[in-house]
Backbone as numpy.savetxt, mean C-alpha at the origin, in Angstrom:
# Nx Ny Nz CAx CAy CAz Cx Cy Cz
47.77 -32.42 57.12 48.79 -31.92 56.18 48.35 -32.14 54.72
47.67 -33.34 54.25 47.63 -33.70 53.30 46.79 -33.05 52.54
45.35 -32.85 53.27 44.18 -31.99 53.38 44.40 -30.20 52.89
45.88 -30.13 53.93 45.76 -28.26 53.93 46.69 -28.32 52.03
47.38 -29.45 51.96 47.63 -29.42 50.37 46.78 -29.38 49.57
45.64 -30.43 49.43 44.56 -30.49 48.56 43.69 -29.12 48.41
43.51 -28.70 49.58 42.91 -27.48 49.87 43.38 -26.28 49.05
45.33 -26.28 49.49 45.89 -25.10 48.80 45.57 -25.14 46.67
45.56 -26.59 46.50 45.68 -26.75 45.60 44.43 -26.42 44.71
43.30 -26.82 45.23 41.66 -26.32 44.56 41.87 -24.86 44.31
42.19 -24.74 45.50 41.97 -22.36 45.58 42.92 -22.28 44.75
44.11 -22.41 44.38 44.96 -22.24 43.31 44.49 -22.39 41.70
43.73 -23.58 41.59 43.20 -23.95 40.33 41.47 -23.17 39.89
41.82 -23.19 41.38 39.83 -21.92 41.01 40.27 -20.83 40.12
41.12 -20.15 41.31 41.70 -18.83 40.89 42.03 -18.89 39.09
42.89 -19.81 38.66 43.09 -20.12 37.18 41.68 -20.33 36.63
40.92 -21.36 37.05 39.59 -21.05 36.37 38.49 -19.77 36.26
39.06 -19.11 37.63 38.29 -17.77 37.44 38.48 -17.09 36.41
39.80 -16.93 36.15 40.87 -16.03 35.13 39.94 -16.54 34.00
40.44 -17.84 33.16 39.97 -18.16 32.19 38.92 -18.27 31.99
37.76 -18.09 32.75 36.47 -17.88 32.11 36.08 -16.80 32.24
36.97 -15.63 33.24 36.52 -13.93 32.84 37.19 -14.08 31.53
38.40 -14.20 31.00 38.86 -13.93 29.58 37.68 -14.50 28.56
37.61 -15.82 28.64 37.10 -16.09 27.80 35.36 -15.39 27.41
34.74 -14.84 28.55 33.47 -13.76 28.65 33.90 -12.35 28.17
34.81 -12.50 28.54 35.67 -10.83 27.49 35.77 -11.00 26.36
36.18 -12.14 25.87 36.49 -11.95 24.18 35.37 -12.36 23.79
34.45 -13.58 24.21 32.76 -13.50 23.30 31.97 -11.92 23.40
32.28 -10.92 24.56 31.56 -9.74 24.15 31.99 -9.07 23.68
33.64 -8.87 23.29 34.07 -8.37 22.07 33.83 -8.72 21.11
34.00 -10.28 20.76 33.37 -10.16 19.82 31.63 -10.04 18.81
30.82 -10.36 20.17 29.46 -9.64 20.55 29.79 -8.12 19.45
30.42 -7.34 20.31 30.43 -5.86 20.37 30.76 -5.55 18.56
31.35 -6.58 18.06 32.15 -6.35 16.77 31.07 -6.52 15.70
30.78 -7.51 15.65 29.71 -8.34 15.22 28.68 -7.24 15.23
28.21 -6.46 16.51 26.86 -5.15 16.10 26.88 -4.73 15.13
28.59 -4.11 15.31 29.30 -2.51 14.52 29.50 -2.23 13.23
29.30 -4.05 12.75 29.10 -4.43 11.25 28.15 -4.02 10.54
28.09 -3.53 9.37 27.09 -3.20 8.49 26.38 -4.43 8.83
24.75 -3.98 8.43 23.97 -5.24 8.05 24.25 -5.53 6.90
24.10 -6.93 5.71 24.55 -7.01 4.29 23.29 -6.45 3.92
21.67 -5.95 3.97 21.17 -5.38 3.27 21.07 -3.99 3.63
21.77 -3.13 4.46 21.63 -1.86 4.66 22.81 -1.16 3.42
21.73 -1.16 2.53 22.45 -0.15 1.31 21.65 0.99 0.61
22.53 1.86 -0.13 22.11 2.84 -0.59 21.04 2.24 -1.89
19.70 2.37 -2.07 18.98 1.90 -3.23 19.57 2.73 -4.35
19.73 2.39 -5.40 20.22 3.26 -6.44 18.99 3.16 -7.69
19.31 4.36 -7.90 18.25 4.67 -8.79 18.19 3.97 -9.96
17.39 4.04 -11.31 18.26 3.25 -12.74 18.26 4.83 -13.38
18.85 4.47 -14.47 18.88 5.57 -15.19 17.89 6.13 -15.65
16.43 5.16 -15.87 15.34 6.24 -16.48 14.28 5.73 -15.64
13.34 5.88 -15.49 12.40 5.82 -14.84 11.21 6.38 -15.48
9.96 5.87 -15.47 8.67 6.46 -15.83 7.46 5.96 -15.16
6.35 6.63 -15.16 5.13 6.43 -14.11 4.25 6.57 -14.86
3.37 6.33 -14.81 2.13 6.16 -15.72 2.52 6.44 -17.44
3.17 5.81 -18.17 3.82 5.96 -19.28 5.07 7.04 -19.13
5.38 8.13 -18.77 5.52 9.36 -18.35 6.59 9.40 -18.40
7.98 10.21 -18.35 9.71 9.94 -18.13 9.87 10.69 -16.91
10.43 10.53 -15.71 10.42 11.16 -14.91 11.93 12.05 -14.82
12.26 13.35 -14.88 12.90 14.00 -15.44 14.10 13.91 -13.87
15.14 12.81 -14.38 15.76 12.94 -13.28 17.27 13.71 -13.41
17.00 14.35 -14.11 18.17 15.36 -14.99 18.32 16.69 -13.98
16.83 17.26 -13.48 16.47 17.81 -12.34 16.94 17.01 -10.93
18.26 17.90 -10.41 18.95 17.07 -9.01 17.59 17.59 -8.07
16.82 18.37 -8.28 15.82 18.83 -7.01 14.58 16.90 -7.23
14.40 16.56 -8.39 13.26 15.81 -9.21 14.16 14.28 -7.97
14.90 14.38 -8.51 16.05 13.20 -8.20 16.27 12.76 -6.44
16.42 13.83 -5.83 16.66 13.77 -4.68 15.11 13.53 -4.46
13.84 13.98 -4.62 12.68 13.74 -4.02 12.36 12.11 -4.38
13.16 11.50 -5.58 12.18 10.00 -6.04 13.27 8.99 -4.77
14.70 9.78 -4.73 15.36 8.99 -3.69 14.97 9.13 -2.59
14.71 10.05 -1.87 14.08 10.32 -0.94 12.77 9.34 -0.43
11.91 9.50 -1.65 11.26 8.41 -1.28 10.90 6.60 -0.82
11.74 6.31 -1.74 12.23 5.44 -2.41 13.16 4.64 -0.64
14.03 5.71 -0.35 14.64 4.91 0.90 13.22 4.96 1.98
12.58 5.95 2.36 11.52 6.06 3.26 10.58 4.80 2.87
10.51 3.97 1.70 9.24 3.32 1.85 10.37 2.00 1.64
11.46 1.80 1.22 11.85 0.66 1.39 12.33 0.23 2.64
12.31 0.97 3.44 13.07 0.25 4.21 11.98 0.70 5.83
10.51 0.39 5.11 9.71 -0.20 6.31 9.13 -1.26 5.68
9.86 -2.29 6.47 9.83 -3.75 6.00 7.99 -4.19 6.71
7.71 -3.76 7.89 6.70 -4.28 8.16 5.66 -3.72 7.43
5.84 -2.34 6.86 4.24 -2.27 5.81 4.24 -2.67 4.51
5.99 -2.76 3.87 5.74 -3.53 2.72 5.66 -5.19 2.51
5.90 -5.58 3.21 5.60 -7.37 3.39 4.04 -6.85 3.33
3.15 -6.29 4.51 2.00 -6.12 4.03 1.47 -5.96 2.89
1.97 -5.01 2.15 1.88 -4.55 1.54 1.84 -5.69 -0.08
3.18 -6.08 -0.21 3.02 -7.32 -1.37 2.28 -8.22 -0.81
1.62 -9.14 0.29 0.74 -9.65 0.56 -0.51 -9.36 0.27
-0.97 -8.08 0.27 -1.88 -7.95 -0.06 -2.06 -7.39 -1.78
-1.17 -6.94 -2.97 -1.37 -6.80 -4.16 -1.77 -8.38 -4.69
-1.05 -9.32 -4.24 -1.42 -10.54 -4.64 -3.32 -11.25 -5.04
-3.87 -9.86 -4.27 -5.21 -10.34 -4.22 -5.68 -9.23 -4.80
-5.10 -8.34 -5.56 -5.83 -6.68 -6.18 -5.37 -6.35 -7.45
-3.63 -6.43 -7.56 -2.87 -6.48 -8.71 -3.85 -6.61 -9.86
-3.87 -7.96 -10.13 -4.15 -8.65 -11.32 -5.45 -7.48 -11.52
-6.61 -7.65 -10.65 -8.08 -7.20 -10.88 -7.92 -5.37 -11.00
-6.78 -4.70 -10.55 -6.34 -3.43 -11.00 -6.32 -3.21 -12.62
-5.47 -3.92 -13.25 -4.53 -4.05 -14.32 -5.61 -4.41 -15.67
-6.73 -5.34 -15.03 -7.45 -5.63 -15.70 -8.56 -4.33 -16.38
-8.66 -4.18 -14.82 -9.53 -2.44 -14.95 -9.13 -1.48 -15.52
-8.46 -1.38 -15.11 -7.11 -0.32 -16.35 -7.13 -0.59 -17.60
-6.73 -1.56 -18.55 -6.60 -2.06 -19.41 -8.16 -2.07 -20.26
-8.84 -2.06 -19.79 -10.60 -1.89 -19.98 -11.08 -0.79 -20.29
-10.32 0.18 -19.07 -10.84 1.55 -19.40 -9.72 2.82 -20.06
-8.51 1.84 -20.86 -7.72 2.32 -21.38 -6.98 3.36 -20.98
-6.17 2.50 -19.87 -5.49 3.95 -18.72 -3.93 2.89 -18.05
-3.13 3.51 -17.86 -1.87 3.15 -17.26 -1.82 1.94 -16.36
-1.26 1.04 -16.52 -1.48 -0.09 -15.33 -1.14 0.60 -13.99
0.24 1.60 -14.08 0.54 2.00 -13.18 -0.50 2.67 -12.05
-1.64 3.05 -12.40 -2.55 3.50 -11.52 -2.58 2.78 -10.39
-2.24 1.51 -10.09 -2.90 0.70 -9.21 -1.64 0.63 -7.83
-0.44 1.88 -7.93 0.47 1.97 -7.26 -0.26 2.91 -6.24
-1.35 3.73 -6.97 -1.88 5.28 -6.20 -2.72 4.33 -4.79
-3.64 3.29 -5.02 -4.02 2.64 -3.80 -3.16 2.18 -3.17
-1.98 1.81 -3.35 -0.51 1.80 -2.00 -0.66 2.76 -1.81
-0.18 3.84 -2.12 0.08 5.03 -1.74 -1.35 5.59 -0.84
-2.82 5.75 -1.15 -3.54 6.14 -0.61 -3.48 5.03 0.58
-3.98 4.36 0.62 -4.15 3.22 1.58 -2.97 2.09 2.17
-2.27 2.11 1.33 -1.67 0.66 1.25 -2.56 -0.40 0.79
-3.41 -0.99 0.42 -4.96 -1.56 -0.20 -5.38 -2.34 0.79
-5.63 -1.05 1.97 -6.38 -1.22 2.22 -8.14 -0.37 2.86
-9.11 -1.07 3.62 -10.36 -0.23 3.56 -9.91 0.92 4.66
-9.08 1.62 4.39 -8.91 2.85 6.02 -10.05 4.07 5.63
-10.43 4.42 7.21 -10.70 5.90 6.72 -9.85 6.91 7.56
-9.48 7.71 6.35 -8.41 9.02 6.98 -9.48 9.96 8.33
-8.89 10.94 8.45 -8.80 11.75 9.15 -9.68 13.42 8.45
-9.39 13.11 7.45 -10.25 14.09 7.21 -11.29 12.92 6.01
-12.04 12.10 6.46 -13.08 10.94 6.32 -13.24 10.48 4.64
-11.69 10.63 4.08 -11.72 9.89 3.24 -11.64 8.36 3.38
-12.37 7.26 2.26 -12.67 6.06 2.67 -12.41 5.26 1.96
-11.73 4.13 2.15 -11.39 2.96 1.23 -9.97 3.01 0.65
-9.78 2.22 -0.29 -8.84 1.94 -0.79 -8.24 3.37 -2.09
-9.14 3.56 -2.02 -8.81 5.15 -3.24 -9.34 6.42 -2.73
-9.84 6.41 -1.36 -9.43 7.10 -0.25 -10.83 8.71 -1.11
-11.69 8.02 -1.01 -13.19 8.88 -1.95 -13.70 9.80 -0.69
-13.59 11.14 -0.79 -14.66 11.72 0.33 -15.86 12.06 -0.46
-16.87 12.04 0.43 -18.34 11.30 0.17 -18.37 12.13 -1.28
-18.77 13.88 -1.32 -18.93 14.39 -2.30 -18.19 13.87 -3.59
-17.10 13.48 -3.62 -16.15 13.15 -4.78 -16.69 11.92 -5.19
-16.81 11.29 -3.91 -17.16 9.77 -4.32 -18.72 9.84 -5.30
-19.47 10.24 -4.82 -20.80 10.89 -5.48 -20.59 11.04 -6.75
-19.96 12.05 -6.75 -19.94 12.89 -8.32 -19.29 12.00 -9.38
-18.64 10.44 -9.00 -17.83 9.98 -9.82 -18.45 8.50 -9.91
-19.75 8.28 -9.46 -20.62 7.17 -9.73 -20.64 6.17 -8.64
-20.41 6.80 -6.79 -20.41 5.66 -6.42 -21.79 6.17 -5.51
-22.54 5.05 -4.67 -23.61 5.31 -3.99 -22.80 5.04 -2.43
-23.24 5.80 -1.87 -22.62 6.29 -0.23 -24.03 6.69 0.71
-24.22 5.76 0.99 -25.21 6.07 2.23 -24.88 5.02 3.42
-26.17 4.90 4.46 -26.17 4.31 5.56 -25.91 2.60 5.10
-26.62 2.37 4.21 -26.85 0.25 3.75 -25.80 0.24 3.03
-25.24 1.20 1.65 -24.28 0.70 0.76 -23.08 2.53 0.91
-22.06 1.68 1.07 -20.53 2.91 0.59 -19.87 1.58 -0.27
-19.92 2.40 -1.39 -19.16 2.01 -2.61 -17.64 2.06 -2.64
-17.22 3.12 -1.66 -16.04 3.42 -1.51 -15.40 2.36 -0.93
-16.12 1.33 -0.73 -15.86 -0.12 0.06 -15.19 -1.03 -0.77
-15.74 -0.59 -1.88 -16.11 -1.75 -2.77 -14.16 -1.42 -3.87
-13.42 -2.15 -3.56 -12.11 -1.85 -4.37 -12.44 -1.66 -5.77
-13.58 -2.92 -6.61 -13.11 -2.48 -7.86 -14.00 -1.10 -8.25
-15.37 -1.46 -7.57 -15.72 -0.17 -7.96 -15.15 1.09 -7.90
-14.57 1.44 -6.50 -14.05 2.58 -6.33 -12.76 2.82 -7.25
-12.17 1.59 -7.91 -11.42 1.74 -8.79 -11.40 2.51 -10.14
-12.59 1.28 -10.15 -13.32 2.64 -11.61 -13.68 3.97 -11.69
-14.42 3.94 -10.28 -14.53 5.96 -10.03 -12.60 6.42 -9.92
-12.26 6.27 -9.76 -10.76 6.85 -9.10 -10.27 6.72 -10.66
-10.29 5.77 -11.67 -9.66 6.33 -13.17 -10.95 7.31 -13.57
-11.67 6.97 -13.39 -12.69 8.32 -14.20 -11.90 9.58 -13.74
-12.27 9.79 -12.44 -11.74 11.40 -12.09 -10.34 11.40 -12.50
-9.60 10.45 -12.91 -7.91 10.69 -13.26 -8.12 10.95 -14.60
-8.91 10.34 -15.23 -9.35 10.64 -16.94 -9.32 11.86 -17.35
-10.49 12.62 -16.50 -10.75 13.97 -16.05 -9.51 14.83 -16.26
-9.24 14.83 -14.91 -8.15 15.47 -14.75 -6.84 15.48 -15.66
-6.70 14.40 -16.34 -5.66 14.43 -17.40 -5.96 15.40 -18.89
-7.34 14.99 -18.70 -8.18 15.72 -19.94 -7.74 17.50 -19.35
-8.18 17.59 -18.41 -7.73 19.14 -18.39 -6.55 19.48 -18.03
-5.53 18.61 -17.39 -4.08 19.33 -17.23 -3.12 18.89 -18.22
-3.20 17.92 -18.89 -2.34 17.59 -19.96 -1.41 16.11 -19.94
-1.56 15.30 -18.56 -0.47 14.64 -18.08 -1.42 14.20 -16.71
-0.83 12.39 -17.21 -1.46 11.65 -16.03 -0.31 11.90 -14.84
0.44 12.91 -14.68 1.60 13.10 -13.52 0.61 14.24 -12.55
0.05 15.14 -13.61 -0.33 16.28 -12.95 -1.88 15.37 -12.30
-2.32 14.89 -13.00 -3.69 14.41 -13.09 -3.78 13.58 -11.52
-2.77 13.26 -10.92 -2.47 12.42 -9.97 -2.28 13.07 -9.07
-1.33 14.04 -9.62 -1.24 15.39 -8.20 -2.33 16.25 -7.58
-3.70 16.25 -8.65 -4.44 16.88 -8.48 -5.64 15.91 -7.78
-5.21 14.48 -7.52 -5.96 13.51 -7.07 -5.61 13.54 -5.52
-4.24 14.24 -5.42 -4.11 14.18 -3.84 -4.65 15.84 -3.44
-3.96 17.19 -4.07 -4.90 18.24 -3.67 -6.09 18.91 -4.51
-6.79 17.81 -5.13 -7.96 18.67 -6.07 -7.61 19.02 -6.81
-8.70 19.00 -7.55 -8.17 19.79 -9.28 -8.66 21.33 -9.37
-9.22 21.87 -8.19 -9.12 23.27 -8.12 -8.13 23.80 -7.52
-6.97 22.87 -6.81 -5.93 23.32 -6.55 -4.56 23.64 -6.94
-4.66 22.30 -7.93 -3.97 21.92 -9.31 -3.84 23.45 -10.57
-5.49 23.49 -10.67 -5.75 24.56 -11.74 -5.27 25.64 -11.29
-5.20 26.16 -9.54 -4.91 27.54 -9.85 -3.30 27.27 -9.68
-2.61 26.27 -9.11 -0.95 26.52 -9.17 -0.56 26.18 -10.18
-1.27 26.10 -11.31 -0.84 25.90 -13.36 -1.00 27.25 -13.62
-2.04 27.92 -13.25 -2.15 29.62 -13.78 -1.34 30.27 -12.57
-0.83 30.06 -11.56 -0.02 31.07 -11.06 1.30 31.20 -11.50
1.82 29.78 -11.83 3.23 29.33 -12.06 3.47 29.36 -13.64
2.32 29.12 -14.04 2.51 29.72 -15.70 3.30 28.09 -16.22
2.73 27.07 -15.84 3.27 25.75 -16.30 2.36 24.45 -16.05
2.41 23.57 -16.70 1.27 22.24 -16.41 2.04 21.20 -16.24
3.42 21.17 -16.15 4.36 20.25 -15.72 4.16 20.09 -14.46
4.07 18.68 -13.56 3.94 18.65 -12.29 5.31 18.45 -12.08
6.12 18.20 -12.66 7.74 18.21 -11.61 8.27 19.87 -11.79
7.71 20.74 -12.39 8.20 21.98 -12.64 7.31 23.29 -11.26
6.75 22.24 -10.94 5.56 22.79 -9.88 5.84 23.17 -8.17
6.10 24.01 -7.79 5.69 24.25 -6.18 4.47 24.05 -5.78
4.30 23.06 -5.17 2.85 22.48 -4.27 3.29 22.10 -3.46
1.77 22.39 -2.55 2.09 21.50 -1.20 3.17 20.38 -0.88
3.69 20.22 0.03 3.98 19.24 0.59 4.29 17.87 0.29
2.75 17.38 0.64 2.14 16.10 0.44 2.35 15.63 -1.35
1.64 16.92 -1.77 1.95 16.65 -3.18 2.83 16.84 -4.17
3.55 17.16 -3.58 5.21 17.36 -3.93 5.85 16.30 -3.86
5.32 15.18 -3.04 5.81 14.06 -2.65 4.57 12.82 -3.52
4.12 12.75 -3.59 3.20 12.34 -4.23 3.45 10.88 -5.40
3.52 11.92 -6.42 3.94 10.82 -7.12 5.35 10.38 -7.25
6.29 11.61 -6.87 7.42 10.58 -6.42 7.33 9.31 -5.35
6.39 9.30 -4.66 6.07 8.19 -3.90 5.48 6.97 -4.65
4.66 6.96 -5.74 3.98 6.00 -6.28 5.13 5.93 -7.41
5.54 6.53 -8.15 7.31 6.34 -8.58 8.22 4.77 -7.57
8.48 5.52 -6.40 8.89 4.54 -5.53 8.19 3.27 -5.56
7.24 3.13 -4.79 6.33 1.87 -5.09 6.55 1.01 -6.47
6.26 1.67 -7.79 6.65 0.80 -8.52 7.99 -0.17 -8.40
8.61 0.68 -8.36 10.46 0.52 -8.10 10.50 -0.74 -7.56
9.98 -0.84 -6.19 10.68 -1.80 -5.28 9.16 -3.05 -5.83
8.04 -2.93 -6.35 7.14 -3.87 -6.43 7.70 -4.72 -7.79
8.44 -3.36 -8.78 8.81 -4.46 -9.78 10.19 -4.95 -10.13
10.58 -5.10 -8.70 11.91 -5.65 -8.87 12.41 -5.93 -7.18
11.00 -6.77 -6.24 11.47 -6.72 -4.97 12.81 -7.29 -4.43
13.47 -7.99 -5.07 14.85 -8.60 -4.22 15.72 -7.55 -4.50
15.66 -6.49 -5.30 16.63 -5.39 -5.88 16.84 -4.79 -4.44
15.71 -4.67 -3.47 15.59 -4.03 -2.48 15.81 -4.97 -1.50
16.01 -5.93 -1.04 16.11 -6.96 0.03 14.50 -7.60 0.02
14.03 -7.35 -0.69 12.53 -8.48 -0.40 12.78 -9.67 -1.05
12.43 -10.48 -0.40 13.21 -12.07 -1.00 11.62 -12.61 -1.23
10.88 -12.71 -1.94 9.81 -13.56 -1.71 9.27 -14.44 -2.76
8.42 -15.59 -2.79 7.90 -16.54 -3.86 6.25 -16.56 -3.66
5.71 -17.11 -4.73 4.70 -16.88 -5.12 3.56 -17.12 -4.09
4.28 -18.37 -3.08 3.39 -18.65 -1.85 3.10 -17.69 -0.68
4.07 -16.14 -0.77 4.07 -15.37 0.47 2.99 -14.47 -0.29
2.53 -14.57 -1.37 1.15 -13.23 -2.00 0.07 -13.67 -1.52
-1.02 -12.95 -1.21 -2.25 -13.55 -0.87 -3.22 -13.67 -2.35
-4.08 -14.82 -1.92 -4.69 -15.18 -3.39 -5.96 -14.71 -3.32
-6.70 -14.32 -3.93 -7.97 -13.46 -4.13 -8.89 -14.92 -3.46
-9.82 -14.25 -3.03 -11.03 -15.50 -2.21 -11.79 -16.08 -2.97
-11.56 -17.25 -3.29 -12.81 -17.74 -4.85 -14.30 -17.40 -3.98
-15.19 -17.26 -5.02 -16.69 -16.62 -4.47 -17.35 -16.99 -5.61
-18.58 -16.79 -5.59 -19.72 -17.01 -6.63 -21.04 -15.83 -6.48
-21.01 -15.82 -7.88 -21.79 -13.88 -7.63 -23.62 -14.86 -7.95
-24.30 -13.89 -7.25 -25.80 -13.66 -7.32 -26.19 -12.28 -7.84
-27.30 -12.48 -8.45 -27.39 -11.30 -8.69 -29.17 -10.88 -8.29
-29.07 -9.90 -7.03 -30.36 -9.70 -6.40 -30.96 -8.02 -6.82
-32.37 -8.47 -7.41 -33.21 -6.78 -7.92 -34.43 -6.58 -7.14
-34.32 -7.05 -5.84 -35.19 -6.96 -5.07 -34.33 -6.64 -3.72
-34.75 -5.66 -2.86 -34.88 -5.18 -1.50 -34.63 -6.45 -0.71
-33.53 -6.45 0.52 -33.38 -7.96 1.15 -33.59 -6.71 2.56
-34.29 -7.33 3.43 -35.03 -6.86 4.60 -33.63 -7.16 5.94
-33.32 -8.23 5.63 -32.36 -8.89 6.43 -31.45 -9.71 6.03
-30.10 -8.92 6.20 -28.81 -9.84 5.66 -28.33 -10.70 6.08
-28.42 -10.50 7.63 -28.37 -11.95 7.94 -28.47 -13.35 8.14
-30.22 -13.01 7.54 -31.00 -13.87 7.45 -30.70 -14.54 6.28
-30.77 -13.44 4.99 -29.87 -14.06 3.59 -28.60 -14.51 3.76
-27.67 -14.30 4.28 -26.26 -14.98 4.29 -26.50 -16.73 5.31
-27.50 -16.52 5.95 -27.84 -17.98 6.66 -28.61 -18.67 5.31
-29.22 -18.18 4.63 -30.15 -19.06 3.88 -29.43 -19.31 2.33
-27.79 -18.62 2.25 -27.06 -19.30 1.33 -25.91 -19.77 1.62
-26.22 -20.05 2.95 -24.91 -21.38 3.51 -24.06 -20.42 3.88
-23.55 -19.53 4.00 -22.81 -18.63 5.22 -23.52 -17.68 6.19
-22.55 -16.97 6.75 -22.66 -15.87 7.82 -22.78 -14.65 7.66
-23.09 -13.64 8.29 -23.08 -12.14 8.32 -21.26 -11.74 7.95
-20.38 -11.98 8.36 -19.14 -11.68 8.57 -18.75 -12.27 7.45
-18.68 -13.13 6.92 -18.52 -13.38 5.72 -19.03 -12.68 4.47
-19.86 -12.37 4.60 -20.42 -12.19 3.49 -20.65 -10.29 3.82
-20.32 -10.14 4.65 -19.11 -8.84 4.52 -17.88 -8.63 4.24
-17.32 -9.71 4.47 -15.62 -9.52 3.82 -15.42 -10.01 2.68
-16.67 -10.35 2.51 -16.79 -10.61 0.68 -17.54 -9.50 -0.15
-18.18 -8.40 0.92 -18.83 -7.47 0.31 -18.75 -6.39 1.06
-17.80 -5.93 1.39 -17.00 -4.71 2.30 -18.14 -3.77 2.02
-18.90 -3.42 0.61 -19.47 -2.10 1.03 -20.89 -2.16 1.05
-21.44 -3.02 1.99 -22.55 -3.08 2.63 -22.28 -3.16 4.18
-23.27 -2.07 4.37 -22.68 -1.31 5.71 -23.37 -1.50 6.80
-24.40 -2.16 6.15 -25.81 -2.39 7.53 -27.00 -3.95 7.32
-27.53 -3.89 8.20 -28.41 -5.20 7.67 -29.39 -5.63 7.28
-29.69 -4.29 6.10 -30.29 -4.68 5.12 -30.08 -3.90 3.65
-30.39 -4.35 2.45 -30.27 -3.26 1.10 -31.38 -2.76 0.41
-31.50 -1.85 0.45 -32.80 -0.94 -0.28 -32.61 -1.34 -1.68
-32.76 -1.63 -2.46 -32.95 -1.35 -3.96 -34.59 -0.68 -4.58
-34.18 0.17 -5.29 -35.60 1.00 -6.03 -35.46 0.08 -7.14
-36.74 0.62 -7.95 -37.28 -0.17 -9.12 -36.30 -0.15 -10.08
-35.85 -1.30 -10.54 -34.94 -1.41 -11.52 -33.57 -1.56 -11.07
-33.51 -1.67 -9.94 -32.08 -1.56 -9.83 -31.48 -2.76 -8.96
-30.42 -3.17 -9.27 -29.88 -4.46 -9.03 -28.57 -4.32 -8.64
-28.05 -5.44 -7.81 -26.80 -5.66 -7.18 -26.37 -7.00 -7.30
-25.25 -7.12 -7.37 -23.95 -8.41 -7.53 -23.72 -8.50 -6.40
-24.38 -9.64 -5.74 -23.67 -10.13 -4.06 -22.85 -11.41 -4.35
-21.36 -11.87 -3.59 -20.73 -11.79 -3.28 -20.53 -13.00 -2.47
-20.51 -14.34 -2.79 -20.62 -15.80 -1.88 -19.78 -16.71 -1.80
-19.53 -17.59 -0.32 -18.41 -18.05 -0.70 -18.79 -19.47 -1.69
-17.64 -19.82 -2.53 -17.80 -20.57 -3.63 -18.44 -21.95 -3.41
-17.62 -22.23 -2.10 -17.81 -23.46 -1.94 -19.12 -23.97 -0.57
């Protein structure tokens, strides 16, 4: 008797515990469910400022067609968090040595947004075999002072290819009027540039029908500035320790033919692999130099 009580009494109190812990699994996935449906606190509309400019330049956002393309962009590149964390990680080690170059060869700091934009900064080669960080196909790269063969691609080399990449922007500004157009004509040529100025009867690049790509263009390097010079505006929270710091090194300077690089990177205290990622545009294992001519190699410091 006592037993079939105790008995009745468990199954009675289960049953209540069943209850109360289905309820209580109902209301944590409601409130689960609530909790999704919530905005995130950084999913917001980026807002533009009122003026804006790119390579000195005013970007005419008076034009709702001009306006909608810099917003346009502007949300598309902010809010891929995994290539821009890359992305400021790696200016930390290019920035400064951009700005410097610029400033030297008396040209816009802003230039140094166009290697995000070509690359993100870094060494890719496209698809139709442009290379490096300013994204040089061989002929261009050529014609604008870099050497491209089997032992050395210059297009490797960031600052160099830096300097070729403001020359041809020099260029091009010299003949279209405007480092906006000069930029546009860096993504489709400046024979492509020239003939949509004489068809359209204008040298304004925001007044311009072009391609695509270049329609988008420098409203894209527009963008880039935006969120690089003012990252928490955009949800990037970061301090000086998340940038990467340029690799201290110590330069040599060799005017003689080295037969074997490997052999040289053993006989100044490093490796082959090193002393490629300290000298990206040496391509093979060894360097030709002709008479007179000399190269800056590239060591680690310590």
């Amino acid at each position: 008797m006592v037993c079939s009580q105790i008995s009745i009494f468990i199954e009675s109190n289960m049953q209540k515990i069943y209850k109360i812990s289905t309820l209580i699994l109902l209301t944590l996935f409601l409130s689960a469910a609530k909790l999704t449906d919530t905005p995130k606190p950084w999913v917001y509309n980026p807002a533009l400022p009122e003026e804006i400019t790119v390579f000195g330049e005013k970007v005419p956002l008076s034009d709702p067609e001009v306006k909608e393309r810099i917003e346009n962009e502007l949300i598309l590149l902010s809010r891929q968090e995994h290539l821009m964390f890359r992305y400021f990680k790696r200016s930390g080690k290019w920035f400064s040595k951009f700005d410097s170059i610029a400033k030297m060869e008396g040209v816009p700091t802003d230039i140094k947004y166009l290697a995000i934009v070509e690359s993100g900064l870094d060494n890719l080669i496209s698809s139709a075999k442009a290379t490096g960080f300013w994204q040089f196909l061989d002929e261009t790269g050529r014609q604008f002072g870099l050497r491209i063969d089997k032992e050395v691609d210059e297009r490797y080399d960031p600052e160099k290819s830096a300097v070729a990449a403001i020359r041809y922007l020099k260029s091009a500004r010299a003949k279209f009027g405007s480092w906006c157009a000069a930029a546009g004509s860096y993504n489709m040529g400046m024979y492509g540039m020239e003939t949509r100025i004489a068809s359209q009867k204008t040298n304004n690049y925001f007044n311009l029908l072009l391609p695509d790509e270049t329609m988008r263009y420098v409203p894209r390097i527009a963008a880039a500035k935006l969120i690089f010079e003012d990252p928490a505006k955009f949800g990037y929270l970061l301090t000086e320790n998340d940038y990467w710091k340029p690799t201290p090194y110590k330069e040599v300077v060799v005017s003689s033919t080295i037969n074997d690089l490997v052999a040289f990177a053993i006989e100044n205290g490093t490796n082959y692999k090193t002393l490629r990622y300290l000298n990206p545009w040496l391509r093979g294992t060894k360097l030709t130099l002709g008479k007179g001519a000399s190269y800056i190699i590239r060591l680690p410091k310590s």
